[in-house]
Backbone bond lengths (Angstrom), bond angles and torsions (degrees), N, CA, C in turn:
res aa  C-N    CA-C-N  psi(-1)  N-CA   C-N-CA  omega(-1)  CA-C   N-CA-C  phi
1 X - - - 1.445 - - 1.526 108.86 -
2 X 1.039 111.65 117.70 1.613 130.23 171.66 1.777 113.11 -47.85
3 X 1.211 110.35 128.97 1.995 93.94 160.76 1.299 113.89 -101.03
4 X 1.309 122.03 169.72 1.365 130.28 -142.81 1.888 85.37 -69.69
5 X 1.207 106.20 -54.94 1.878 99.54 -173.31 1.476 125.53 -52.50
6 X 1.306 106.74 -27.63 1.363 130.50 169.44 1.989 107.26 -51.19
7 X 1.576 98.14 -54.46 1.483 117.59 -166.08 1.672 100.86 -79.15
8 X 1.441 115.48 -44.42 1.661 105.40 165.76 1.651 107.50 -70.73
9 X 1.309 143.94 -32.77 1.193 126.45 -179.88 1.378 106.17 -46.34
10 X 1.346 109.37 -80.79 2.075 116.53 171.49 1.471 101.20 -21.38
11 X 1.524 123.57 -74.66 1.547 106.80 -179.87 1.066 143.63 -68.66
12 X 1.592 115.94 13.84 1.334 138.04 158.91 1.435 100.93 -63.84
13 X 1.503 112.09 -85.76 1.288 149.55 -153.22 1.608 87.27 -45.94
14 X 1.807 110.61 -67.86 1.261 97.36 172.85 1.521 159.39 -40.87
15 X 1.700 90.36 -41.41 1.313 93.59 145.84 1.313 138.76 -62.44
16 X 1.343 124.65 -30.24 1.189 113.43 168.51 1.812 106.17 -66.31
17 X 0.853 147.57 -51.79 1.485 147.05 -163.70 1.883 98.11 -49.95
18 X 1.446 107.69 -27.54 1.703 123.59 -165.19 2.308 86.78 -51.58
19 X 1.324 104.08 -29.07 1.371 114.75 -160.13 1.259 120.49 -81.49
20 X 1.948 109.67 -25.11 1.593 117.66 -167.60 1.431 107.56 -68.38
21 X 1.356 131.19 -22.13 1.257 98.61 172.12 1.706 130.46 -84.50
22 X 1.609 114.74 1.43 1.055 104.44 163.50 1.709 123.54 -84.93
23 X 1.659 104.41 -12.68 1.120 124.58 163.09 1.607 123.44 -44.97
24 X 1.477 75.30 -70.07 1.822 80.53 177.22 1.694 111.86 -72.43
25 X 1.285 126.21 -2.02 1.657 121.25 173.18 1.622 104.64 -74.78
26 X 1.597 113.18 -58.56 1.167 119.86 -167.70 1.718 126.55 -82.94
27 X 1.689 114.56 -23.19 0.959 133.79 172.95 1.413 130.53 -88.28
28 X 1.408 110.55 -75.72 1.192 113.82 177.87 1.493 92.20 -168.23
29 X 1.783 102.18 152.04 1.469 122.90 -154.08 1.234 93.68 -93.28
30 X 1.382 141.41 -24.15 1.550 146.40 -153.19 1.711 99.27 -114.33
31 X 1.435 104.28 -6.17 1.639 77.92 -167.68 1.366 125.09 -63.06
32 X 1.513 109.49 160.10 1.979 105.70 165.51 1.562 92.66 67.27
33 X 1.405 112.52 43.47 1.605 107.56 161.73 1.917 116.80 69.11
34 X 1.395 125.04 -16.58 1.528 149.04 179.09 1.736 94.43 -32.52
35 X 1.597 97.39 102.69 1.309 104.43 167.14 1.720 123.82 -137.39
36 X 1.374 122.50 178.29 1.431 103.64 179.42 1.359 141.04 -26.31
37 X 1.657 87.98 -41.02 1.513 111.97 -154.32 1.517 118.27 -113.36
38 X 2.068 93.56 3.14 1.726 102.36 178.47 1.215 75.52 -132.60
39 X 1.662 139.69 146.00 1.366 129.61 79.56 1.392 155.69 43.23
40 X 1.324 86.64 -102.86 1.383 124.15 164.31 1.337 136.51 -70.58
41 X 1.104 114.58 -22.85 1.132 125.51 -159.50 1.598 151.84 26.85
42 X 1.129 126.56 -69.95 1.494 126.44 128.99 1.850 138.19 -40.07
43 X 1.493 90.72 -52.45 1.020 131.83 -148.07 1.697 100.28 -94.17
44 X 1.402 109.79 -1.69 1.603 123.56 -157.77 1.552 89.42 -62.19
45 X 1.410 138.67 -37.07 1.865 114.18 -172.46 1.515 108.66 -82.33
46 X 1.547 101.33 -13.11 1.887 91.71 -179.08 0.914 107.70 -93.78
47 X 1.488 122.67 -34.63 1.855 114.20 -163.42 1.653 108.95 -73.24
48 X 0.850 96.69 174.05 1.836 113.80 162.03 1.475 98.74 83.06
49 X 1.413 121.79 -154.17 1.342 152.91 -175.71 1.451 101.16 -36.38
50 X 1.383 125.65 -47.44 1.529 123.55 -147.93 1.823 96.08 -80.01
51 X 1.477 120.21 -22.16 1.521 105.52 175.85 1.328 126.62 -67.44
52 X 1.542 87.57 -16.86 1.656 100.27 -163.49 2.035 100.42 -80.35
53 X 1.364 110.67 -34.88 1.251 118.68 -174.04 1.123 117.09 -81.36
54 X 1.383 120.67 -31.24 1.843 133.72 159.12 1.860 109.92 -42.96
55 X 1.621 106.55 -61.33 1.065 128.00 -167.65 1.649 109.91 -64.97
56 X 1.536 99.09 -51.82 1.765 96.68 159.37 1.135 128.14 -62.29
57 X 1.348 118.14 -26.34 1.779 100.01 178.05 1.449 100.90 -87.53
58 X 1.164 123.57 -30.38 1.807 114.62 -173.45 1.217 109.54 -80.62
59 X 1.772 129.00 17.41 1.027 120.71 169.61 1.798 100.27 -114.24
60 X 1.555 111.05 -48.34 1.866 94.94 179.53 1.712 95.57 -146.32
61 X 0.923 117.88 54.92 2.083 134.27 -158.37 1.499 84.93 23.22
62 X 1.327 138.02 75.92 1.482 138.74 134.27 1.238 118.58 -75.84
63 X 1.471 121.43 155.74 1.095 121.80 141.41 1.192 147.12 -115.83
64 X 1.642 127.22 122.13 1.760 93.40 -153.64 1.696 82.40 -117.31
65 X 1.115 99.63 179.02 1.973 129.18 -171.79 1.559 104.92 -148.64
66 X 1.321 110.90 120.60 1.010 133.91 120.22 1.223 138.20 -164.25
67 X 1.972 110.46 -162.95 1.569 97.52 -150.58 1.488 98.54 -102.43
68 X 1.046 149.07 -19.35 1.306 135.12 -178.79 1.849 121.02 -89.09
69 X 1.092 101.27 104.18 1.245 99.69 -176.97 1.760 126.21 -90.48
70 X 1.621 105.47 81.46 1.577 113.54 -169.72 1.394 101.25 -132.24
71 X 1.424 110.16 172.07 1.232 111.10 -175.49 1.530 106.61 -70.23
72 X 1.356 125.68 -49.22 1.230 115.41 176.25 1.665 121.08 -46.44
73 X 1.602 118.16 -49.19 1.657 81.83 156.04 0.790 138.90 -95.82
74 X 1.254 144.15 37.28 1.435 156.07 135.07 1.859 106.36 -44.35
75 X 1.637 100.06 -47.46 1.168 115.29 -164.68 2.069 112.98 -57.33
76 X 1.754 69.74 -46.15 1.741 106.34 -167.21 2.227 90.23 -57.98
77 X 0.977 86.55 -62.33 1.817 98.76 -172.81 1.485 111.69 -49.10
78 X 1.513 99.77 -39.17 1.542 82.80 -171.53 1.910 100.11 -72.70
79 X 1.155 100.74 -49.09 1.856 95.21 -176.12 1.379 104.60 -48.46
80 X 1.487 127.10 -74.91 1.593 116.99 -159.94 2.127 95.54 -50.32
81 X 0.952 132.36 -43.37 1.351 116.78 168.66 1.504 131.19 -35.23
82 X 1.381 91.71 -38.08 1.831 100.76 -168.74 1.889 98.24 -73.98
83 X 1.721 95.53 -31.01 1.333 106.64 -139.98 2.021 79.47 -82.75
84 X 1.135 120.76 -44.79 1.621 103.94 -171.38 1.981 113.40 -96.27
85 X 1.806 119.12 0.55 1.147 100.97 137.27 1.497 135.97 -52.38
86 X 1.450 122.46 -19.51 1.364 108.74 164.37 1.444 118.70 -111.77
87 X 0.900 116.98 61.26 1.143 135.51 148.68 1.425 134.56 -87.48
88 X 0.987 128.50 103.94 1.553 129.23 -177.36 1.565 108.48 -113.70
89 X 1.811 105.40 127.70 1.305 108.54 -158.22 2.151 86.03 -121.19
90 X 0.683 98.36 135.23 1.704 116.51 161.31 1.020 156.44 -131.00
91 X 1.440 100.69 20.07 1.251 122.94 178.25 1.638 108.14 -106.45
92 X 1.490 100.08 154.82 1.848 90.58 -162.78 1.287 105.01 -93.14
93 X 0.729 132.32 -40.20 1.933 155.93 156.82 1.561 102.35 -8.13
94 X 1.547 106.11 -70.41 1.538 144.98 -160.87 1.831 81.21 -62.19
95 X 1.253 103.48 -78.26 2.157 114.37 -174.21 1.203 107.87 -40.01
96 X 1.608 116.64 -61.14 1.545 119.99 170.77 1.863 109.54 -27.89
97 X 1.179 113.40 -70.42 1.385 125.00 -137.84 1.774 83.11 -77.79
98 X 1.436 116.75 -59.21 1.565 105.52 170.13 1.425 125.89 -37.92
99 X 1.484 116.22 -42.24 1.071 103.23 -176.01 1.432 117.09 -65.06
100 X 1.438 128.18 -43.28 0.831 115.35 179.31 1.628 135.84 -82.67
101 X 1.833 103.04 15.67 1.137 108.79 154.59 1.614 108.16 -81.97
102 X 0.976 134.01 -59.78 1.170 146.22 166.24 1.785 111.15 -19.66
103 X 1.142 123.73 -31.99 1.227 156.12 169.90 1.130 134.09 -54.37
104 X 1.691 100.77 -58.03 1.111 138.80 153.60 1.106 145.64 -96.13
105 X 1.613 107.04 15.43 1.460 129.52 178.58 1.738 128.88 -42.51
106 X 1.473 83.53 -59.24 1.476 90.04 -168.46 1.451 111.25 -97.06
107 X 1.444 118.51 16.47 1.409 122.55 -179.61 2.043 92.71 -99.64
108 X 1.601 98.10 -36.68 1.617 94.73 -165.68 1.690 97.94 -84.55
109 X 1.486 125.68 -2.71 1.551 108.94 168.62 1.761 99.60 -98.03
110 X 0.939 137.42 -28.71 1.457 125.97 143.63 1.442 133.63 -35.47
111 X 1.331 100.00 -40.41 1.799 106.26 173.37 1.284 106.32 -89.83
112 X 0.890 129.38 -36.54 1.749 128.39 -166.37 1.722 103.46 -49.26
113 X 1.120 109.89 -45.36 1.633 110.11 -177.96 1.343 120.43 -45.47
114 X 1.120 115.63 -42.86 1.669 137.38 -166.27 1.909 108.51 -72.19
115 X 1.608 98.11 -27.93 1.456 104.27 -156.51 1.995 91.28 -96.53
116 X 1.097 95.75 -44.66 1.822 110.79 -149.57 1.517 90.67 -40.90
117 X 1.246 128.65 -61.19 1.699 123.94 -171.91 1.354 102.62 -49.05
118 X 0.976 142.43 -30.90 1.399 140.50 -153.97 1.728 104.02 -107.96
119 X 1.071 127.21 -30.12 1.941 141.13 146.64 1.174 99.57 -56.90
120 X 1.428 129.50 -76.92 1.574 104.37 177.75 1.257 138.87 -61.39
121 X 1.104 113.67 -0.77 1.642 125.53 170.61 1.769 98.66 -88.43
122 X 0.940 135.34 -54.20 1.729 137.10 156.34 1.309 108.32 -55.41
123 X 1.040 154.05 -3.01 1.208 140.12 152.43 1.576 115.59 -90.60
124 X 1.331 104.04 -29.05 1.810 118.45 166.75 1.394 103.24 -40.39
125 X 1.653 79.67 -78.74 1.862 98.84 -179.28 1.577 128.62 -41.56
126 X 1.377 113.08 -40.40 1.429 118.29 159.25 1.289 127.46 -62.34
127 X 1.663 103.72 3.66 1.493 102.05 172.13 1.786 116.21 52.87
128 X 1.460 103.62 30.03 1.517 100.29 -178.85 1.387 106.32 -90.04
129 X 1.407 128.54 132.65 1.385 151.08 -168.79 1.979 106.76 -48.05
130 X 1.124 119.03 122.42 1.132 141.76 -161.30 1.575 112.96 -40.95
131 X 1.827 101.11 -43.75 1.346 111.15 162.18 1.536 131.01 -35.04
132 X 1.808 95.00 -32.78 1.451 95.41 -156.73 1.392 109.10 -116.51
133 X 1.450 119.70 -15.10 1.331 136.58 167.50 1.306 128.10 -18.82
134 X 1.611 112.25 -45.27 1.516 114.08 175.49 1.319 98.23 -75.48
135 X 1.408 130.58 -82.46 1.439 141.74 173.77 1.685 93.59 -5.20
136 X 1.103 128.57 -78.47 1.579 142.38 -163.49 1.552 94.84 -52.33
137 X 1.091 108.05 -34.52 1.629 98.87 -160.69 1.478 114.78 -85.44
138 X 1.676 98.59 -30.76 1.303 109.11 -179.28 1.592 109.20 -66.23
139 X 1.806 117.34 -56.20 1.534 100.45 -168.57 1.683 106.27 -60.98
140 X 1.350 120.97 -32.41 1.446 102.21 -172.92 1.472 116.74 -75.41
141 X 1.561 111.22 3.81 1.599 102.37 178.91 1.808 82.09 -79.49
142 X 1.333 98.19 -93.99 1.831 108.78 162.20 1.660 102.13 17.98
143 X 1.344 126.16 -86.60 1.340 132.04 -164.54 1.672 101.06 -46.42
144 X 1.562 108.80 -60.58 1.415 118.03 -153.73 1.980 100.86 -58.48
145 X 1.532 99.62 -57.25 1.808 101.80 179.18 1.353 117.84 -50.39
146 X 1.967 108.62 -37.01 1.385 75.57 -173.15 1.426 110.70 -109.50
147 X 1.252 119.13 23.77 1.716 111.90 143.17 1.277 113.47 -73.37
148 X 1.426 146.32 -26.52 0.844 139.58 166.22 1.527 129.69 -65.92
149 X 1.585 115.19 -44.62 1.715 100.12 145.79 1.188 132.21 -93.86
150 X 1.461 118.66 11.80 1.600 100.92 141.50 1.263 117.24 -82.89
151 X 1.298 136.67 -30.32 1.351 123.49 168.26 1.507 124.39 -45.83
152 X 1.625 105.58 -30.09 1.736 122.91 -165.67 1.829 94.13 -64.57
153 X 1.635 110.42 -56.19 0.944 132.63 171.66 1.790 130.80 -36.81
154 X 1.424 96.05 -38.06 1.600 114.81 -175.49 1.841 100.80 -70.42
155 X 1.733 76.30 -53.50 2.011 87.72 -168.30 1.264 114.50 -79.15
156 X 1.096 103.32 -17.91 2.041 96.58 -174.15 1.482 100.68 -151.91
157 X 1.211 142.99 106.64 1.317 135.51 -153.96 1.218 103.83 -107.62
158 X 1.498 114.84 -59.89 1.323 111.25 152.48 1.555 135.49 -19.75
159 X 1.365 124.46 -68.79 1.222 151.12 -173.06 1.806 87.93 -71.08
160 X 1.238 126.99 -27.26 1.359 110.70 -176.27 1.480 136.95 -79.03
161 X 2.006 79.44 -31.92 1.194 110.09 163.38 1.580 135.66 -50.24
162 X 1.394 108.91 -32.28 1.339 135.57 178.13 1.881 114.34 -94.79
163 X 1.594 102.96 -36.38 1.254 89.43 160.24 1.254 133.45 -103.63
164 X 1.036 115.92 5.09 1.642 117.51 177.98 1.799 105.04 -130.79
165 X 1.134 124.90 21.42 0.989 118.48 165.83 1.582 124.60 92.70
């Protein structure tokens, strides 16, 4: 178990890493070790994903994901955070259906990879306007994974449990 100074050191450090890629634009392309196959380079256990998941649980045990790691979404995360802690939902329907996204979280960002080339090729094909293509592509990846681990879930719960998390 981490102590709280321990957990702001990492989100120090991390934040600074929030910076290497303007680093490496304006400075130098190699710095902090920055190679094909790291990123990060130095910095490879603080940067990326893991600040974002530190920072979500020490704010309400969330977890958030995503892929660009800059200050602007850092920026972006902390507001839409502030903005859907107040949210109060009361309808049972609405809780139901979250929960079992919530449920199915980390099985449908595991699946999403597999599907997305194949949504944007159906969103091609639908000839939907360029503007909207990602948007389009995203809920039908979204839709397709997580019927698929809630389905995993329906039929084998056990077994779902283990593969999707």
């Amino acid at each position: 178990m981490s102590t709280l100074k321990q957990k702001q050191l990492f989100l120090a450090i991390w934040a600074v890493t929030l910076f290497l890629p303007y680093a490496y634009t304006f400075f130098m392309p190699e710095l902090f070790g920055l190679c094909a196959w790291n990123s990060f380079g130095t910095f490879y256990y603080f940067a990326g994903f893991n600040g974002y998941l530190l920072l979500g649980y020490s704010e309400q045990e969330m977890e958030l994901f995503f892929l660009y790691c800059s200050p602007n979404v850092v920026l972006m995360t902390i507001a839409l955070f502030l903005i859907v802690r107040k949210i109060k939902i009361e309808s049972e329907s609405i809780i139901a259906v979250l929960a079992n996204i919530t449920q199915c979280g980390l099985g449908i960002y595991m699946a999403h990879y597999f599907v997305v080339g194949f949504c944007y090729a159906l969103a091609d094909a639908l000839a939907v306007p360029v503007s909207l293509r990602i948007p389009v592509t995203a809920v039908i990846a979204f839709a397709i994974s997580w019927a698929f681990v809630a389905t995993g879930y329906k039929v084998a719960p056990k077994w779902a449990k283990w593969i999707f998390g």
